[in-house]
C-alpha positions as CSV (number, residue, x, y, z in Angstrom):
1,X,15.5,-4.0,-46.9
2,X,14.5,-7.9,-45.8
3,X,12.8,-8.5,-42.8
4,X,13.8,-10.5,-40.1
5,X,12.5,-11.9,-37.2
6,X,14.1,-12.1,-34.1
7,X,13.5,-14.1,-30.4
8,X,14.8,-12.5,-27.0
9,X,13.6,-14.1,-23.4
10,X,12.4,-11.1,-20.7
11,X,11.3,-11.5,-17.3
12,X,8.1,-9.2,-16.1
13,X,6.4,-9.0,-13.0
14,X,3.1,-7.8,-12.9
15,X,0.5,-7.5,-10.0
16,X,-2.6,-10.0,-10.8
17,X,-6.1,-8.8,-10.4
18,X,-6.2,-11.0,-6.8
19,X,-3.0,-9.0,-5.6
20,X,-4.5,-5.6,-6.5
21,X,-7.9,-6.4,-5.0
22,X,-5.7,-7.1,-1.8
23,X,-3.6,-4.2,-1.5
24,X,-7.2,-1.8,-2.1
25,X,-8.9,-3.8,0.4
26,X,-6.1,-3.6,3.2
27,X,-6.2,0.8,2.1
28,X,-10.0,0.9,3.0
29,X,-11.2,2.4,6.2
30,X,-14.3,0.5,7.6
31,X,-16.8,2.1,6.2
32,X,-15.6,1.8,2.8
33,X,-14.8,-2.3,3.3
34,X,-18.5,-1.7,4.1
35,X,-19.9,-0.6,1.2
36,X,-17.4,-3.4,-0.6
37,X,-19.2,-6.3,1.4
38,X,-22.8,-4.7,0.7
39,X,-21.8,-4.7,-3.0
40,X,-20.0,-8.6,-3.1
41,X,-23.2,-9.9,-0.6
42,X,-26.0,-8.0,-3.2
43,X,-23.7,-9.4,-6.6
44,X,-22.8,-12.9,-5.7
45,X,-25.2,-15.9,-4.5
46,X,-21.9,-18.0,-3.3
47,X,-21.4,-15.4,-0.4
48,X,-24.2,-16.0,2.8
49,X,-24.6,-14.4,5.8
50,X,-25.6,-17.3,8.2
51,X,-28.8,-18.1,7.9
52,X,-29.2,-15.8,4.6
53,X,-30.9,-16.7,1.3
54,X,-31.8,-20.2,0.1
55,X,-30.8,-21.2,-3.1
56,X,-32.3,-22.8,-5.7
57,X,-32.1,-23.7,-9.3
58,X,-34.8,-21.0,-10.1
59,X,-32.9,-18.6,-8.8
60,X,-29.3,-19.5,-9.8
61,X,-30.3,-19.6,-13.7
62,X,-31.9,-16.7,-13.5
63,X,-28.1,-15.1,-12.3
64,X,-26.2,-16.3,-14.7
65,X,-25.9,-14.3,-17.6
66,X,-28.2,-15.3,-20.9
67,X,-25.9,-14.8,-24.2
68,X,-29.4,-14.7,-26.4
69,X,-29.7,-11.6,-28.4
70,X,-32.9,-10.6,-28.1
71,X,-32.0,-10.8,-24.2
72,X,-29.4,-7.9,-25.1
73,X,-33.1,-5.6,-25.3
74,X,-34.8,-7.0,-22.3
75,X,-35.9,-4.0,-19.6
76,X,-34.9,-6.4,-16.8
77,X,-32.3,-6.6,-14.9
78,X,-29.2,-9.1,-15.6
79,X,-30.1,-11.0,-13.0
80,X,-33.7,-11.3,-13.1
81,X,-36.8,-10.3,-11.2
82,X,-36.2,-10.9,-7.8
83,X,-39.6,-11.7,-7.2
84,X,-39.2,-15.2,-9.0
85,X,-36.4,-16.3,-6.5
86,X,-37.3,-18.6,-3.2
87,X,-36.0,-17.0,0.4
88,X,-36.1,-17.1,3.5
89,X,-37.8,-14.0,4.5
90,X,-36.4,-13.4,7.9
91,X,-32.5,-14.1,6.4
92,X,-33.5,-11.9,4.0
93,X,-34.9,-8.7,5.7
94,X,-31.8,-9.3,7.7
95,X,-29.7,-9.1,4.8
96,X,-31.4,-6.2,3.3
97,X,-31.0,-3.9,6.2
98,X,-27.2,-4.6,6.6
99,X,-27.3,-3.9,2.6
100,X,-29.3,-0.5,3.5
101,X,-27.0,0.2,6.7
102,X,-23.7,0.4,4.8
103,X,-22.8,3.2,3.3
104,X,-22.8,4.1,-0.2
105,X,-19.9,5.8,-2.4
106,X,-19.2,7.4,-5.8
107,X,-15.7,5.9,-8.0
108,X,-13.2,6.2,-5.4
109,X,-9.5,8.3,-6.2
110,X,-7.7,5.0,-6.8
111,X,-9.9,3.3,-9.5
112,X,-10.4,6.1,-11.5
113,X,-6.5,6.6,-11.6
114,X,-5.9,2.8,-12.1
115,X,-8.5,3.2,-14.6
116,X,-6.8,6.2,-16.3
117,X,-3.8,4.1,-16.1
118,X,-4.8,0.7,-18.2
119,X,-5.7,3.8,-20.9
120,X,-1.9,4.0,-21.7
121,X,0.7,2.0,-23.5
122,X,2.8,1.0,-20.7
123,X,5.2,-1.8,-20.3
124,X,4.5,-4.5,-17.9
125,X,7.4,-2.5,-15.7
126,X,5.5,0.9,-16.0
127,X,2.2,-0.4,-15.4
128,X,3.5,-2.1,-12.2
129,X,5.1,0.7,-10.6
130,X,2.0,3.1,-11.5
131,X,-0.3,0.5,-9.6
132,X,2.2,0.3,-6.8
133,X,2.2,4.0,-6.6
134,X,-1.6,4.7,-7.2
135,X,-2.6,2.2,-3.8
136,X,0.3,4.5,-1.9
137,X,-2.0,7.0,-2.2
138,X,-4.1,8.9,0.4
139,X,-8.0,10.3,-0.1
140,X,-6.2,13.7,-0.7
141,X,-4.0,11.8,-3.6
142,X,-0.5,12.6,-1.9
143,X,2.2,10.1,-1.1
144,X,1.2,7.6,2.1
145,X,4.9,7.0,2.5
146,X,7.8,8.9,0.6
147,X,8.9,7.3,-2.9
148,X,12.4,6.9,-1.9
149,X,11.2,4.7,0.9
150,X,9.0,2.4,-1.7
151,X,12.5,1.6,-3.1
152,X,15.1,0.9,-0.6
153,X,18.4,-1.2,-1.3
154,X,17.7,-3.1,2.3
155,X,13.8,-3.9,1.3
156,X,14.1,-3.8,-2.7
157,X,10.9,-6.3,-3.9
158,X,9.4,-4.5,-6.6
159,X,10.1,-5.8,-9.5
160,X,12.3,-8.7,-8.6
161,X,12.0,-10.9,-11.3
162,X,13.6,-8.2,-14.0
163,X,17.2,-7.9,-14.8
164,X,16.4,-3.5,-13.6
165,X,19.1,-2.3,-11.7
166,X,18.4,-0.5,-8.3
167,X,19.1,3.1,-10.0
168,X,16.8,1.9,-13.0
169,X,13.9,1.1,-11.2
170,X,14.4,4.2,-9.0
171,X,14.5,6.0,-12.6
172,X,11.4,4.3,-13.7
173,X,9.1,5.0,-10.5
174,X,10.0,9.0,-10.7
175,X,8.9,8.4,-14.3
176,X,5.8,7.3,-13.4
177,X,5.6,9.7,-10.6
178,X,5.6,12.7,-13.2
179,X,2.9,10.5,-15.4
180,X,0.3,10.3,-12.6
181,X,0.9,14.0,-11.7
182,X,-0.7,14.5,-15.6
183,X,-3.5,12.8,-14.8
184,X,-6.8,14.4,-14.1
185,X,-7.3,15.5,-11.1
186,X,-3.5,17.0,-11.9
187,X,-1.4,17.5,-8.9
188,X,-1.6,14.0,-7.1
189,X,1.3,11.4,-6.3
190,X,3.0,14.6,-4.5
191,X,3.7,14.6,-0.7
192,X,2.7,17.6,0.2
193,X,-0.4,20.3,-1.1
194,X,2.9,22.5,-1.6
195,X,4.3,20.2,-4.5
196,X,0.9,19.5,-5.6
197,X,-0.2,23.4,-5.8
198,X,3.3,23.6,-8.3
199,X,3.0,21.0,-10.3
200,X,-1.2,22.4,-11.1
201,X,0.7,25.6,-11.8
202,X,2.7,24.1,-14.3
203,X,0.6,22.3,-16.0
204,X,-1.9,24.5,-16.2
205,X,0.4,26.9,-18.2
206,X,1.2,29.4,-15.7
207,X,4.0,31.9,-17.6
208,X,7.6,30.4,-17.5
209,X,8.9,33.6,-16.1
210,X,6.9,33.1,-12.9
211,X,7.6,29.4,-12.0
212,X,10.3,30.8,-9.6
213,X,8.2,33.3,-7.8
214,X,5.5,31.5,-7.7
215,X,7.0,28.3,-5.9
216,X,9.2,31.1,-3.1
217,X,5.4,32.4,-2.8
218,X,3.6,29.2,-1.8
219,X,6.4,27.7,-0.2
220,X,7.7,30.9,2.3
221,X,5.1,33.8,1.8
222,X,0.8,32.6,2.4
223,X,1.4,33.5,5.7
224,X,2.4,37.4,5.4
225,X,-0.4,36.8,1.9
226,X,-2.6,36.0,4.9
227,X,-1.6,39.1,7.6
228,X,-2.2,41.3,4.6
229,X,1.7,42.4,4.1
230,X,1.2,42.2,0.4
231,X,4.3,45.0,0.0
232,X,6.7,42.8,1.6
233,X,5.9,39.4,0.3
234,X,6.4,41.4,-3.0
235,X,9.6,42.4,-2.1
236,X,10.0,38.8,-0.9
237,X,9.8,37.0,-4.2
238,X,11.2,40.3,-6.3
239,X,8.1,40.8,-8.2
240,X,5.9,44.6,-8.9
241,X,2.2,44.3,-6.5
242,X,0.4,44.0,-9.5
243,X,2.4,40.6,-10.3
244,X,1.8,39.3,-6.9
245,X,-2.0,40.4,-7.7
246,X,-1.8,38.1,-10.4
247,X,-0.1,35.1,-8.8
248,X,-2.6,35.0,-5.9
249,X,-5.3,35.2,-8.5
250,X,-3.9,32.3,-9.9
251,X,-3.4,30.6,-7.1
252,X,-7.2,30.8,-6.0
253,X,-7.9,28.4,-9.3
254,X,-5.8,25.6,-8.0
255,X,-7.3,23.0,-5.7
256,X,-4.8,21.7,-2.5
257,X,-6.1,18.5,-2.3
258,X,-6.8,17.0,-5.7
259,X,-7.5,13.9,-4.4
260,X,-10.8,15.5,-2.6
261,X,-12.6,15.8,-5.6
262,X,-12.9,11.8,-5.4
263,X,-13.5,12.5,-1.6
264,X,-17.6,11.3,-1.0
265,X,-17.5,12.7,2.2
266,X,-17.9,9.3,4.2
267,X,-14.8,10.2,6.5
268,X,-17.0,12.5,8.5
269,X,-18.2,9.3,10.0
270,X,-15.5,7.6,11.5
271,X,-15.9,4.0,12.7
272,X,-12.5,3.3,14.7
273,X,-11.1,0.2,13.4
274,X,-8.9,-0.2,16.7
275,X,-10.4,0.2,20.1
276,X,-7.6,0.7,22.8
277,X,-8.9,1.7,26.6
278,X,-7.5,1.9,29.9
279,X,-9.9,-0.1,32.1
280,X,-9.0,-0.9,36.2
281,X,-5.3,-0.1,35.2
282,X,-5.3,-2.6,32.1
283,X,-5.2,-2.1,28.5
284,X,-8.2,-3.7,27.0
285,X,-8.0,-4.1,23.2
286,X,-10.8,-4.6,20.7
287,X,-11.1,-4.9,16.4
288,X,-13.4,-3.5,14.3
289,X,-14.3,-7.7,13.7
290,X,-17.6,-7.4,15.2
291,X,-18.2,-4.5,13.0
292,X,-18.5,-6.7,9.5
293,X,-20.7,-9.4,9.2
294,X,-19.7,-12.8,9.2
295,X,-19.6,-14.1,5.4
296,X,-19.6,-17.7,4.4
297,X,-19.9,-19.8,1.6
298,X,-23.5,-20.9,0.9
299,X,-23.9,-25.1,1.2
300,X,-26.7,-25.1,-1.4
301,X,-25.0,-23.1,-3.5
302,X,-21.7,-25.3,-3.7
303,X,-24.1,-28.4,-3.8
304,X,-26.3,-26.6,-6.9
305,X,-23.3,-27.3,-8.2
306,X,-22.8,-30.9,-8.0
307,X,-26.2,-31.9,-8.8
308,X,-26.8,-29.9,-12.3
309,X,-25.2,-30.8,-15.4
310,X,-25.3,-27.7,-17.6
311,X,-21.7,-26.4,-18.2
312,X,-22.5,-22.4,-18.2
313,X,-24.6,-22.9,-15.0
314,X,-21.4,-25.0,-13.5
315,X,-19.0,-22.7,-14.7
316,X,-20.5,-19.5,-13.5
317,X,-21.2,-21.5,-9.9
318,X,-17.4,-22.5,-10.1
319,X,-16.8,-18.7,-10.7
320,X,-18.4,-17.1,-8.0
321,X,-17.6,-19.6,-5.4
322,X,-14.2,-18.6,-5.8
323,X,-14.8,-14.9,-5.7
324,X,-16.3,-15.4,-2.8
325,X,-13.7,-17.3,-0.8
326,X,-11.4,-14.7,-2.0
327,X,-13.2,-11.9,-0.7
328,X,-13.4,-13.9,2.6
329,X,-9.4,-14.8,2.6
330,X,-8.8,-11.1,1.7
331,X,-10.9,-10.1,4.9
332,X,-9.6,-12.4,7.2
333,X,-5.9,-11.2,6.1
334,X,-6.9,-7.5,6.8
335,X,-8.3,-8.6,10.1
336,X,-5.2,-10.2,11.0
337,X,-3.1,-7.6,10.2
338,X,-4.6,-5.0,11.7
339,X,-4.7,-7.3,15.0
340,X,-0.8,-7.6,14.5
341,X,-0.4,-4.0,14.3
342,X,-3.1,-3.3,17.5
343,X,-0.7,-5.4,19.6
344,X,2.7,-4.1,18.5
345,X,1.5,-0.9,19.5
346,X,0.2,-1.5,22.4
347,X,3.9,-2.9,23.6
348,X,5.2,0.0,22.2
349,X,3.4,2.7,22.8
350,X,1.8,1.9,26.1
351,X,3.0,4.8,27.8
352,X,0.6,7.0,25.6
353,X,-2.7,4.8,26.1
354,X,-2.1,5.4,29.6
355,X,-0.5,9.0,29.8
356,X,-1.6,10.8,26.8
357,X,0.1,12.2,23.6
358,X,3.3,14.0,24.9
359,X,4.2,10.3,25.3
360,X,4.3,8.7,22.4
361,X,8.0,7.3,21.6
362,X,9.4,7.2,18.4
363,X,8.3,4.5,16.2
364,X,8.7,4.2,12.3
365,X,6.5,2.1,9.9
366,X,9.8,0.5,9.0
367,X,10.6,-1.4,12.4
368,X,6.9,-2.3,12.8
369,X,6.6,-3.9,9.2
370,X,10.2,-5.5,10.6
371,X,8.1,-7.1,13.3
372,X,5.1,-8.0,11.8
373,X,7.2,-9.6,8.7
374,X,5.5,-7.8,6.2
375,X,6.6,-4.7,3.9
376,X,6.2,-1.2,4.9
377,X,3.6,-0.3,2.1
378,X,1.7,-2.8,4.1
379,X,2.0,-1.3,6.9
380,X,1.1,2.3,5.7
381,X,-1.9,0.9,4.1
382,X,-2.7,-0.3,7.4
383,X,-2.1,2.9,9.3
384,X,-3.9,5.6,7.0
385,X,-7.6,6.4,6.7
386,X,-8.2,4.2,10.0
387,X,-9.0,5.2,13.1
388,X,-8.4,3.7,16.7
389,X,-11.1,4.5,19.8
390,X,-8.4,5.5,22.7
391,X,-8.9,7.3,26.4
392,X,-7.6,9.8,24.4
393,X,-10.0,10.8,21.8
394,X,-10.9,8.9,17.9
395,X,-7.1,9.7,16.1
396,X,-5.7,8.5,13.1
397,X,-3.6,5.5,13.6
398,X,-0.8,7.0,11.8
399,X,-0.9,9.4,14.7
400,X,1.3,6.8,16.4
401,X,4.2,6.6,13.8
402,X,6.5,9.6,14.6
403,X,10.4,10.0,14.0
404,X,12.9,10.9,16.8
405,X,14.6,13.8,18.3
406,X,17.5,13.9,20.6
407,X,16.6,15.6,24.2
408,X,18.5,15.8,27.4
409,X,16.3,13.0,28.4
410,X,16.7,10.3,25.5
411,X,15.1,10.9,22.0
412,X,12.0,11.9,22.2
413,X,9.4,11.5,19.4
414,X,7.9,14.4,16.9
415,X,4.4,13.9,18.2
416,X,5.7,14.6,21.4
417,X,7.6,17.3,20.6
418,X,4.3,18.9,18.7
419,X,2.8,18.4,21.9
420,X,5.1,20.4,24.1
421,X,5.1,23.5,21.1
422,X,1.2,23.3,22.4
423,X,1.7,23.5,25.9
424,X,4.2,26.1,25.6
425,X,1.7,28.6,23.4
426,X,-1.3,27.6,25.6
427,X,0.7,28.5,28.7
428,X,1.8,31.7,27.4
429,X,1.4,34.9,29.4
430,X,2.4,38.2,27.9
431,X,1.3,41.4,25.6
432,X,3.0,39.3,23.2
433,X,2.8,36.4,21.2
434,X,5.8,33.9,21.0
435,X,8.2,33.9,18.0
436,X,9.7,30.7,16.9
437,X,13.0,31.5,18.2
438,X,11.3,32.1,21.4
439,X,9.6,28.5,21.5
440,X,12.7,26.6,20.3
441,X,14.5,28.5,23.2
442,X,11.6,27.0,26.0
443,X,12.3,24.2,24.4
444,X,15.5,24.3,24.3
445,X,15.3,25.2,28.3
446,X,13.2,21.7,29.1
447,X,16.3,19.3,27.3
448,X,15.1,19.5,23.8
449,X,17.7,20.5,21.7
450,X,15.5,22.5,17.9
451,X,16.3,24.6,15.6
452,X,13.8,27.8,14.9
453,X,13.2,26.5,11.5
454,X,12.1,23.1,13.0
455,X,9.8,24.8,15.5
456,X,8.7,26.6,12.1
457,X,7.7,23.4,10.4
458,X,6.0,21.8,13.3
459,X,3.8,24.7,14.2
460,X,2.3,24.7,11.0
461,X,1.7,21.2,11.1
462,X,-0.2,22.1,13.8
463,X,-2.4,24.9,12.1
464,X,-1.1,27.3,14.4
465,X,-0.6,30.8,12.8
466,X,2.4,32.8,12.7
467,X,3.1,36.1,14.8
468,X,2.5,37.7,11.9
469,X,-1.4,36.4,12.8
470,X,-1.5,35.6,16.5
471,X,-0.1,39.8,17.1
472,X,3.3,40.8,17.5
């Protein structure tokens, strides 16, 4: 058999390390961008706060990495004692306490999945789309926005450049989907703790024989498991008691939130990133600009670069000065955006800043990336794990996204609708505690046409327990 060599032409697209460093940096809530600008500001001499360190060739050459051998055994640091450098010392104290002030962090959920990711022998196609879903990803590792909405025939940009029909690449990302779930932590890349607690089931070998009644158990029984009505839930899922016994043995191994393993417990402190209040009748709007320092490019360092005539020393100058302006682009883009999406919802939802959550209208992440003339992954990155300061409390800004519901009195959105299931239960007088059929009827009394199994859904959204729990 001869061998033969043969030439074909393909198109790829693949996201550059600059693109991905974007789409993290627009995902990170304050604090975390933080810790990103303590860690750029401690690494690289081309970033300055004003008025920061001097530079000076001393200094520089001690930064730049040596390629000696016997260096390789040194007990120094790679950059050098930091004793031998020349500074400023009021620039930098200053610059040491906002390094000490921001907060530190372990390896976040989405590097150690991109990592785990680069580990496998993907095609430029595969590797794409597992990026693209990895950064949709929230701190508990389930889906920001749904994967059919990644992909839609009106907003189709992934993977442009390739000859991939529409049903291909849809074929390709639930391909990917199912390799992320595999990963360590298993379970993420789901959209609910529901999927994820299957999929940990599966893969962590649970008996064939119970997939069935073990997904009816999780998805329609935990709260009859949790009013202690272990007969019927066994009748339920047509299992023996000492089955069930087993399941819900099994169940206590699995985890909810995969993701929260990666979680370092930073979210506790919340540092809005939007600051909407109702002052003397007027909406007064703030960013979370005055929160991060202002970074520049260091003079002397630019000019070190100029005046020497070593090629590593150049190089490495060359190198981080565009790092830096990067960074700095990258910032400034966030910033932008997140002013963009601070003043479409101010026109939009202005009836909530001034009269609370019951008003807030319906308003998808679709029509505001429409406005703001970016895609809707943009705008979810945006919207999760930040927060915005309002009259009304510190709440998530995806709070303010919420689809619609037809009432007597226009559509009215889910949130809203959330919000009247509240009132209804808090106003509640009797020896007995409201059934779902009984709140969908008060609701459907006040215009708001629902179905029980909609009130169903939304009440445990809310955390609010059954009658099976609250007493019949």
């Amino acid at each position: 058999m001869g061998l033969s060599l043969t030439l074909s032409t393909k198109q790829t697209l693949s996201l550059s390390p600059i693109m991905l460093q974007r789409l993290e940096l627009m995902a990170l809530p304050l604090n975390e961008l933080q810790e990103k600008i303590k860690d750029a500001v401690e690494s690289n001499p081309a970033l300055e706060i004003p008025n920061g360190m001097e530079n000076s060739w001393e200094n520089i050459t001690e930064k730049i990495p040596n390629k000696r051998r016997e260096d390789d055994y040194s007990d120094t640091s790679e950059y050098g004692s930091d004793q031998n450098g020349v500074y400023d010392n009021e620039a930098s104290d200053r610059k040491q306490q906002y390094m000490e002030n921001a907060l530190s962090q372990s390896e976040t959920l989405m590097t150690h999945l991109t990592n785990r990711l680069h580990l496998d022998k993907l095609t430029p196609e595969e590797e794409e789309i597992g990026e693209l879903l990895i950064s949709n990803l929230d701190k508990d590792g389930f889906n920001r926005i749904p994967l059919d909405s990644i992909l839609s025939k009106e907003n189709d940009v992934i993977l442009k450049d390739t000859n991939l029909s529409h049903d291909e690449k849809q074929s390709l990302i639930y391909h990917m989907q199912k390799v992320i779930q595999q990963y360590e932590p298993v379970g993420c890349c789901c959209d609910n703790w529901r999927e994820s607690i299957y999929i940990q089931a599966i893969y962590n070998r649970l008996e064939e024989e119970y997939h069935i009644p073990f997904k009816k158990l999780i998805d329609e029984e935990l709260e009859k498991v949790r009013a202690n009505k272990l007969k019927i839930v066994a009748k339920e899922i047509n299992v023996d008691e000492e089955t069930l016994d087993y399941l819900l043995s099994f169940l206590k191994t699995l985890t909810p939130f995969p993701g929260s393993l990666y979680d370092s417990g930073l979210e506790e402190y919340v540092i809005p990133d939007l600051s909407i209040h109702i002052i003397d009748g007027k909406i007064e709007f703030h960013t979370s600009s005055n929160n991060l320092p202002d970074l520049t490019i260091s003079k002397d360092f630019v000019e070190l670069g100029k005046e020497i005539s070593d090629k590593e020393t150049k190089k490495y100058i060359r190198e981080q000065t565009k790092a830096a302006k990067e960074l700095i682009d990258q910032i400034d883009m966030r910033n932008k955006n997140l002013f963009k999406l601070g003043t479409i919802l101010i026109e939009r939802q202005s009836e909530f800043f001034f009269k609370g959550f019951k008003y807030i209208k319906p308003l998808t992440q679709k029509e505001v990336a429409e406005e703001m003339g970016v895609h809707e992954t943009t705008v979810s990155r945006l919207a999760n794990l930040k927060w915005m300061e309002t009259d009304w409390g510190i709440i998530n800004i995806k709070q303010m996204f919420s689809s619609s519901i037809d009432s007597a009195d226009g559509t009215k959105s889910k949130a809203a609708i959330k919000e009247m299931i509240k009132e209804i239960l808090e106003n509640h007088e009797g020896p007995k505690a409201l059934s779902d059929q009984k709140i969908a009827n008060a609701l459907n009394e006040k215009g708001v046409s629902i179905a029980r199994r909609t009130v169903t859904k939304y009440r445990k959204e809310l955390n609010i327990d059954s009658t099976y729990i609250r007493g019949n």
